[in-house]
C-alpha positions in Angstrom: 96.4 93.0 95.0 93.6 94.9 96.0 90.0 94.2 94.1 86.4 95.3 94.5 83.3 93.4 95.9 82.8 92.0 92.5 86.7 91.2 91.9 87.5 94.0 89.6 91.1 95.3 90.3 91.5 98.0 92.1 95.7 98.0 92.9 98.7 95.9 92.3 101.9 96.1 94.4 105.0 94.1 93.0 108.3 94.0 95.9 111.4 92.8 95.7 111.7 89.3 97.3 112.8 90.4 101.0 110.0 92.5 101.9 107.4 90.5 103.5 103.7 91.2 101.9 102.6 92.5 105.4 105.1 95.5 105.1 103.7 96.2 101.9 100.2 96.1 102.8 100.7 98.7 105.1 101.9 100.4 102.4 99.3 99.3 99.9 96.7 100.7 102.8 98.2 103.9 102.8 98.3 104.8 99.2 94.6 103.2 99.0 93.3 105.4 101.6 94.3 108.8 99.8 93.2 107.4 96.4 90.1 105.3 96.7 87.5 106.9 98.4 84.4 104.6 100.2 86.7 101.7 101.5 85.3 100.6 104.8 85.9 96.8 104.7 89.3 95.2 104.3 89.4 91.6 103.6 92.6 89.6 103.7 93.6 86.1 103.9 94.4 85.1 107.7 98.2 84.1 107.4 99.5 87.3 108.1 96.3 89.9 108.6 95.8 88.8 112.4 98.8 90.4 113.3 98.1 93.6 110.9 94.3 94.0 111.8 94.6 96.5 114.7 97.1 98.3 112.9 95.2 98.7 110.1 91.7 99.8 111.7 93.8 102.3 113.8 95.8 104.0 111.4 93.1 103.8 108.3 90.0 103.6 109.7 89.0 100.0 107.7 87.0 97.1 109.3 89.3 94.2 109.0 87.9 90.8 108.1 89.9 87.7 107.8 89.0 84.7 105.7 89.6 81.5 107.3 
């Protein structure tokens, strides 16, 4: 679930139970980034962004930022 800086929805991506939400955040990114023009900040909840921050600022171009 992707939402705005005031929490209005922006993207919603459903998977079937063996993909692990850090393989579709990638994914999530990706379509994001040739939709939704203006993103620079990426906030995500620390569990699994850590491992996907790098990734993410390489490949997209977004500031990560995890909540603790």
């Amino acid at each position: 679930m992707v939402t705005d800086k005031n929490g209005f929805l922006l993207a919603v991506m459903v998977t079937v139970a063996g993909v692990h939400g850090s393989k579709a955040a990638l994914l999530l990114m990706s379509m994001l980034k040739g939709f939704i023009c203006g993103i620079k900040t990426v906030i995500a909840d620390g569990g699994y962004w850590r491992k996907m921050a790098k990734q993410v600022s390489k490949s997209f171009g977004y500031l990560p930022y995890t909540c603790r």
